[in-house]
C-alpha positions as CSV (number, residue, x, y, z in Angstrom):
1,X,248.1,82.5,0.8
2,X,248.6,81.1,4.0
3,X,250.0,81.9,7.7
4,X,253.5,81.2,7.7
5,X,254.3,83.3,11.4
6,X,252.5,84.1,14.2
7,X,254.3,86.4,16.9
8,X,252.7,87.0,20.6
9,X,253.3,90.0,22.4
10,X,252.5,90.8,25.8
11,X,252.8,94.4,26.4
12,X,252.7,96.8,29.5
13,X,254.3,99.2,32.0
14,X,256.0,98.6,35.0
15,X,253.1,97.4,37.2
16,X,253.0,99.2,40.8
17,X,250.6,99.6,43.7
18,X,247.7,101.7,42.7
19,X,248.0,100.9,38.9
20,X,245.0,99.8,37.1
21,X,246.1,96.7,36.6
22,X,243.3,95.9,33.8
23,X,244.6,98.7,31.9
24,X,248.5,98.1,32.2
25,X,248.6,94.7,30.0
26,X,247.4,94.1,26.9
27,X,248.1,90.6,24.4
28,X,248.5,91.3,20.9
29,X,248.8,88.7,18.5
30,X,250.7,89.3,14.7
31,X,250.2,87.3,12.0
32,X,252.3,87.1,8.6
33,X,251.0,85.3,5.3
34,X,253.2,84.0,2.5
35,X,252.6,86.6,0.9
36,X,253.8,89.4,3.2
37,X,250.7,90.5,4.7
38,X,250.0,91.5,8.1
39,X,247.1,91.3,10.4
40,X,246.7,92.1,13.9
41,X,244.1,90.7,16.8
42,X,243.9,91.5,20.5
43,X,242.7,88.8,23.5
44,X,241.4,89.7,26.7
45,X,244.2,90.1,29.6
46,X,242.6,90.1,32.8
47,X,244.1,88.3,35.3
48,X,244.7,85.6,32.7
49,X,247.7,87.0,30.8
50,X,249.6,83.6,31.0
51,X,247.0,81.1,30.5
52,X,245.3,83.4,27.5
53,X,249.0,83.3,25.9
54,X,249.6,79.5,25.9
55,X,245.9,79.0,24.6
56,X,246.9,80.9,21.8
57,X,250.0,79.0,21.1
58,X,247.3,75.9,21.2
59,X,245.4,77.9,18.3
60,X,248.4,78.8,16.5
61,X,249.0,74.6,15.7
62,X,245.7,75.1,14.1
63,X,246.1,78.6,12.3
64,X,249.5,78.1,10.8
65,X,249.4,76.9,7.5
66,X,246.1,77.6,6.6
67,X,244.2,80.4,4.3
68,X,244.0,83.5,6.7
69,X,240.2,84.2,4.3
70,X,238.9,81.0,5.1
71,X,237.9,82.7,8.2
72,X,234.8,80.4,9.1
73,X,236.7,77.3,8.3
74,X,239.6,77.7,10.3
75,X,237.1,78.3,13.4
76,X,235.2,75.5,12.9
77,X,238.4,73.4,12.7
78,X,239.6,74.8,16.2
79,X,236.2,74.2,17.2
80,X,236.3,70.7,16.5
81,X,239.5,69.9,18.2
82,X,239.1,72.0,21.3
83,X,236.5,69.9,23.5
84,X,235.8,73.0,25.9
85,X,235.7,75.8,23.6
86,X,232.0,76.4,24.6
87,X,232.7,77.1,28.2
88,X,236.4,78.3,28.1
89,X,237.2,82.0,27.6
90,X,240.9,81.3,27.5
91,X,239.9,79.1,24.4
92,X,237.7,81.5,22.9
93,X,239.9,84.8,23.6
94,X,242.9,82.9,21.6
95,X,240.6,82.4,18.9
96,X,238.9,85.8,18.5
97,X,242.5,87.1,18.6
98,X,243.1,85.0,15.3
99,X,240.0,86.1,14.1
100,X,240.7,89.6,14.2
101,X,244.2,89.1,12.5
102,X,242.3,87.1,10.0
103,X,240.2,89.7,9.0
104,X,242.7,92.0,9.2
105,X,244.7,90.2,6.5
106,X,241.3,89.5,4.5
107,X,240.8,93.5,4.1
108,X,244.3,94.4,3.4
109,X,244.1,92.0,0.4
110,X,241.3,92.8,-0.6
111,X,241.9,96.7,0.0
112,X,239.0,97.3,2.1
113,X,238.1,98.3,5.5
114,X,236.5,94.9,7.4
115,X,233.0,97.5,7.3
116,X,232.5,97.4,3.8
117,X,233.2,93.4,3.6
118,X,230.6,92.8,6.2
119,X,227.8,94.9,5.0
120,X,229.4,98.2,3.8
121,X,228.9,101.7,5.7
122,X,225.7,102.4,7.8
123,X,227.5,105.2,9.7
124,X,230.7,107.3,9.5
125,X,230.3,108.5,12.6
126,X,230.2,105.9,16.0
127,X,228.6,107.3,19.1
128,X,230.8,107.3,22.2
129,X,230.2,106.6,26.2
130,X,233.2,107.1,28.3
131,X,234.4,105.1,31.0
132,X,237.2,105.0,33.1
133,X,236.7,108.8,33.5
134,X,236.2,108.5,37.4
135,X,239.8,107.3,38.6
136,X,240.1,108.3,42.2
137,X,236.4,109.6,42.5
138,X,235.4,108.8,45.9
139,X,232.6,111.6,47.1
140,X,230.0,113.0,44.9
141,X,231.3,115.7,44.4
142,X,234.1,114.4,42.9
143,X,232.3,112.5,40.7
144,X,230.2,115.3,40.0
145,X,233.9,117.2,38.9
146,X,235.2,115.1,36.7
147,X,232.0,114.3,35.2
148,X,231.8,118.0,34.1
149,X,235.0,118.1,32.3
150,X,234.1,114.7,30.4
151,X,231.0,116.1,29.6
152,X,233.1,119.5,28.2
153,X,234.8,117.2,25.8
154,X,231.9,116.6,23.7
155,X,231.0,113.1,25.2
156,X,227.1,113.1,25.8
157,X,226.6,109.7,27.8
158,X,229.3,108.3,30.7
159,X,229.1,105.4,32.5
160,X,230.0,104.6,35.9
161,X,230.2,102.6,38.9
162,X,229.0,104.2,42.2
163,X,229.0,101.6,44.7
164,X,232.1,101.2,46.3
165,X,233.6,98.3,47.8
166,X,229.9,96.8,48.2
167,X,230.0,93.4,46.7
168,X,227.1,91.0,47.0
169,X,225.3,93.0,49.0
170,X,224.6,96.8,49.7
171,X,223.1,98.5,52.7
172,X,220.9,101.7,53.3
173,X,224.6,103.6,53.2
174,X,225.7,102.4,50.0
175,X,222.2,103.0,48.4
176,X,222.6,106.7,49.9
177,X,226.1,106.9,48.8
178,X,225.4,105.4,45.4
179,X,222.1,108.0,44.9
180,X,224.0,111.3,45.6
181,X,227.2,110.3,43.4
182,X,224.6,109.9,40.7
183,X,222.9,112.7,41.6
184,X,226.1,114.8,41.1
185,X,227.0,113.8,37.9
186,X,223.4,114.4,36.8
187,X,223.3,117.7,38.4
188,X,226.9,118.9,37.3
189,X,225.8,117.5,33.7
190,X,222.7,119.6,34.3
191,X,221.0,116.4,32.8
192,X,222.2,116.6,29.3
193,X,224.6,113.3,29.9
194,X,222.7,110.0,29.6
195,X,223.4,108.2,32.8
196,X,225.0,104.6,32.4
197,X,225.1,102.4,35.5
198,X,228.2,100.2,35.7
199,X,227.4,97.1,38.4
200,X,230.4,94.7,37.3
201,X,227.6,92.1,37.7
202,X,228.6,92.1,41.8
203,X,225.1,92.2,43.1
204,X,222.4,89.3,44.5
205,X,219.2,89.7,43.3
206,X,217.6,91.6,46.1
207,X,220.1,94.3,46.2
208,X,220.1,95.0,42.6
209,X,216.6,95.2,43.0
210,X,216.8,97.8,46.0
211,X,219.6,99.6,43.4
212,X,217.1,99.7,40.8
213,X,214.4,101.4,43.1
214,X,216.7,103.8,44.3
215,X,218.2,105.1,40.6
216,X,215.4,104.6,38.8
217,X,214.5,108.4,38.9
218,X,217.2,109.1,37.3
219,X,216.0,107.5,34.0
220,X,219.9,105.9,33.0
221,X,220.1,104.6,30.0
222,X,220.8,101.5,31.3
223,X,221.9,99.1,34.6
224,X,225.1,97.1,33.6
225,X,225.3,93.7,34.3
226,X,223.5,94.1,37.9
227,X,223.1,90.8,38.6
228,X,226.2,87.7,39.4
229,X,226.4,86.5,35.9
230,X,226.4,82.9,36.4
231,X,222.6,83.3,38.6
232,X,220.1,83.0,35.7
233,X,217.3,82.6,37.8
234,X,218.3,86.0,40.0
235,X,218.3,88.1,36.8
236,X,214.7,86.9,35.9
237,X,213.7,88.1,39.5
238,X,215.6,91.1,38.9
239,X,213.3,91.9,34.9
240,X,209.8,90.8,36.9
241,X,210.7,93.5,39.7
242,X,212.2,96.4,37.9
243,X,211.5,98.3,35.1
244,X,215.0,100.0,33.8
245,X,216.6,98.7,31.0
246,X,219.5,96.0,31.4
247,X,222.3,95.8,29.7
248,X,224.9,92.9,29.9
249,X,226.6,90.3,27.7
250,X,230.8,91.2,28.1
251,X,230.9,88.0,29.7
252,X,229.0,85.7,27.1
253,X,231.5,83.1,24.9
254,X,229.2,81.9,21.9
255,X,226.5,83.3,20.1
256,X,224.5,80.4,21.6
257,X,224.6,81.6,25.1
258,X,224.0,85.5,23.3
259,X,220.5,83.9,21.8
260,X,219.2,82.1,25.3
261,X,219.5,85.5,27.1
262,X,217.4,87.4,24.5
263,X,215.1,84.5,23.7
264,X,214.6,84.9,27.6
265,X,214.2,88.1,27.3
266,X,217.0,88.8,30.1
267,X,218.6,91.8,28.4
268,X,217.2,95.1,26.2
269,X,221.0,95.9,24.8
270,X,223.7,93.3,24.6
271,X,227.6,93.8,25.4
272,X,229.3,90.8,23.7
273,X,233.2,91.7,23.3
274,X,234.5,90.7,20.2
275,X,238.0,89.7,21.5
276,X,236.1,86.9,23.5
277,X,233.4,86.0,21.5
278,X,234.9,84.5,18.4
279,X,235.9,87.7,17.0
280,X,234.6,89.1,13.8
281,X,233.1,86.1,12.4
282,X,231.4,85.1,15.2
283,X,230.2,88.9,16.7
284,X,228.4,89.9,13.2
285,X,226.3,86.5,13.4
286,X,225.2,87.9,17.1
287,X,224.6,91.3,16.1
288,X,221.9,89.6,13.7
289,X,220.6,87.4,16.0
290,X,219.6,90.9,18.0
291,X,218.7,92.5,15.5
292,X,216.1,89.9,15.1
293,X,215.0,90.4,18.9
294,X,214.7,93.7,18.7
295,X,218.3,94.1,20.9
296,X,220.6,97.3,20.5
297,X,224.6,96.9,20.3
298,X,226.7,98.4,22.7
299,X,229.8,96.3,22.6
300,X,232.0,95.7,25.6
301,X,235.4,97.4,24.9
302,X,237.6,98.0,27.7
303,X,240.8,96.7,26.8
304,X,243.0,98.0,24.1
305,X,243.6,99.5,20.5
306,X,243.3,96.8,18.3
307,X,240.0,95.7,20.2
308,X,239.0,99.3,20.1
309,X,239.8,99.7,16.4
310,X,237.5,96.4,15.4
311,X,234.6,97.2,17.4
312,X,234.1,100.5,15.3
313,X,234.2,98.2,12.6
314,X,231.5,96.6,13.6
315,X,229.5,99.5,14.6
316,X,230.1,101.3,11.4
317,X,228.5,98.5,9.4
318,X,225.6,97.3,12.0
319,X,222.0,98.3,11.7
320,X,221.0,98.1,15.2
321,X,223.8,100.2,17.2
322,X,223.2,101.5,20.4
323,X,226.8,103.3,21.6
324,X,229.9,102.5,22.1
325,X,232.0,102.1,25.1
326,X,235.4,104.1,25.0
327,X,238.3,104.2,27.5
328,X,240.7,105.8,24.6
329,X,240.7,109.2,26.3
330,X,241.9,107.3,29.7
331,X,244.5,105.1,27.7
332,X,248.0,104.7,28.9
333,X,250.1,107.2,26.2
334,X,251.8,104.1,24.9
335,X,248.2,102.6,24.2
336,X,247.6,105.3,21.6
337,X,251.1,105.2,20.3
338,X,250.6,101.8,19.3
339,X,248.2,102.8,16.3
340,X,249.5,106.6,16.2
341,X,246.9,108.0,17.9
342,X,244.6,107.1,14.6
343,X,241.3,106.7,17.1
344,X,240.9,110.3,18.5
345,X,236.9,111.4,19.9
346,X,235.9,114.5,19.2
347,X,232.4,115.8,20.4
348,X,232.0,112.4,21.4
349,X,232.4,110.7,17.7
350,X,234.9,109.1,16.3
351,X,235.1,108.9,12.9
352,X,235.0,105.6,10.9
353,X,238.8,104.8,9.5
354,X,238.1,103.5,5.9
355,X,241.6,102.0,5.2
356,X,241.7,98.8,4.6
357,X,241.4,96.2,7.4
358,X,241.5,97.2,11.0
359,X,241.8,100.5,9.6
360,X,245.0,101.6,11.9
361,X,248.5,101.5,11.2
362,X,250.4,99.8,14.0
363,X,253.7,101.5,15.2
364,X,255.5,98.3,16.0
365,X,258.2,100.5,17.7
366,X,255.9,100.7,20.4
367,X,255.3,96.5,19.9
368,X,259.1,96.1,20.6
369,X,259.5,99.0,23.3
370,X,257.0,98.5,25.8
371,X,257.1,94.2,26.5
372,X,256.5,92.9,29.7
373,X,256.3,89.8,31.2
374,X,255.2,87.2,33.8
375,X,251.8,88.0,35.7
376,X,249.8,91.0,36.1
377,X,250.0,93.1,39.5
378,X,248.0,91.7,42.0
379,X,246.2,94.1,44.4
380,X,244.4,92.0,47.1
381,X,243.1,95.3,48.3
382,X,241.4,96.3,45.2
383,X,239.9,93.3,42.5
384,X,241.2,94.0,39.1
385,X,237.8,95.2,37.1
386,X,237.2,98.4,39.1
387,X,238.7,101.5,38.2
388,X,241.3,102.5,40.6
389,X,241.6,104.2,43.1
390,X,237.2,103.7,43.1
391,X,236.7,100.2,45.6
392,X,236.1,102.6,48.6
393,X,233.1,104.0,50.7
């Protein structure tokens, strides 16, 4: 069997002022064996649509041709002839998108989900946290609002970012703005929602550190990426002068970089994304590199179905899961349409899909219907990972 076609698609809506402009494009690769199978993957889009699409045309001269079940030599191959795959998540986005395809294929012939080829069923059920739930929440109390009616849909932990347009730096206002739109949510939840603090990794040290002080009553299950990702140094200031539990890791590349932050004992869960970190192959070797640190999953998920649809297979078959991040109940219709609506939460669970591969049947209607092209809205006003209508004071 090999990959005789591989077809890109760049899919969206009309982009517009206000839009969430993560949300409105996603990149989903197709690939077609010989033999007539089909396999999807998903790469990351933000603010890197073009660049992303053209990498994977520079993994498809790899790909084509070659066994899609000969998953860990065709990375190792790409690997070899792409000098800056290490430190390039254009390079390793295209790859994990093959990846995923790969696998996909690899279940569909062998007539399994990917859960039961990498370790078989742990759980049939996978724990949700919602985000994106808190489009246009401004004031507490309309955090606190919303936060109620997520919490009336059975989900039991939301996360959330409550600081504004504050970047770098926060002042006594934010900290007082930040403390009484968590305090809403906890108080509208009547404390039976864990409490997840989203920081988009904007913060020096010393104001993630006054952050910390300041929510720490509030006992959240964890603080998101509070630190600038690329200052190592700040985040070990950061662990010696808090004590809340960190979570981070969307933005890590190779299981490498995963294994210096635990050996440094940096994190307590770890994010990695699967459609940037070499995709299946390359996320179930990190999961057991936590598992031998003692490090909880919660995988980074924020983009689309096919992402979405993988990561639960992952979780289904991984000992040490934490909980998973969801934005399907804030999806786009046309997001859900693309696998039928196959992912529904309910009571904050989805359950496990056991047929074979991804699990999900893809509607390629939706594939051929809702294309878009060139670059992604750009909203000077507004950067491109907050959730809109949220980058105000």
């Amino acid at each position: 069997m090999k990959i005789t076609d591989v077809d890109v698609y760049q899919l969206g809506e009309p982009s517009k002022p206000g839009s969430a402009t993560w949300a409105s494009n996603s990149i989903i690769v197709r690939l077609t064996t010989s033999d007539g199978l089909v396999g999807y993957g998903e790469a990351v889009p933000t603010l890197r649509v073009q660049p992303v699409i053209q990498s994977i045309r520079e993994v498809e001269r790899i790909y084509k041709g070659k066994d899609p079940l000969n998953v860990e030599a065709n990375m190792h191959e790409w690997h070899k002839h792409d000098f800056y795959m290490p430190v390039s998540f254009e390079s390793t986005t295209a790859v994990s998108a093959f990846d995923i395809a790969c696998w996909d294929i690899m279940g569909k012939h062998y007539g399994a989900p990917i859960h039961q080829l990498i370790g078989g069923t742990f759980r049939n059920k996978v724990r949700h946290y919602s985000n994106g739930w808190y489009d246009g929440c401004v004031t507490p109390e309309q955090f606190g609002k919303r936060a109620k009616k997520f919490a009336s849909m059975g989900y039991t932990a939301l996360k959330f970012d409550v600081f504004g347009d504050y970047y770098d730096y926060i002042d006594g206002r934010g900290l007082k703005l930040a403390y009484d739109r968590v305090k809403a949510v906890r108080d509208e939840t009547k404390g039976k929602v864990q409490l997840l603090i989203e920081h988009h990794g904007r913060f020096n040290p010393n104001s993630a550190i006054m952050i910390a002080k300041t929510l720490r009553e509030f006992d959240p299950l964890f603080m998101e990426e509070p630190i600038h990702p690329d200052n190592i140094e700040g985040l070990r200031k950061y662990r010696a002068a808090t004590d809340v539990r960190v979570a981070l890791g969307e933005r890590i590349l190779t299981k490498e970089q995963a294994a210096y932050v635990m050996s440094n004992n940096l994190t307590d869960f770890l994010q990695a994304d699967i459609t940037n970190i070499g995709g299946v192959t390359q996320a179930k070797k990190i999961c057991a590199i936590a598992e031998a640190y003692g490090v909880e999953m919660a995988f980074h998920n924020a983009f689309g179905p096919i992402q979405n649809a993988v990561t639960v297979q992952l979780d289904a078959a991984i000992p040490n899961f934490l909980i998973q991040e969801s934005f399907y109940d804030v999806f786009p219709q046309w997001k859900r349409d693309l696998i039928n609506d196959q992912m529904q939460i309910k009571d904050g669970h989805t359950t496990v899909p056991t047929r074979p591969g991804l699990g999900v049947e893809v509607n390629e209607k939706v594939l051929e219907e809702h294309v878009a092209e060139g670059q992604e809205y750009f909203n000077s006003d507004e950067p491109v990972w907050v959730v809109k209508g949220t980058w105000k004071s």
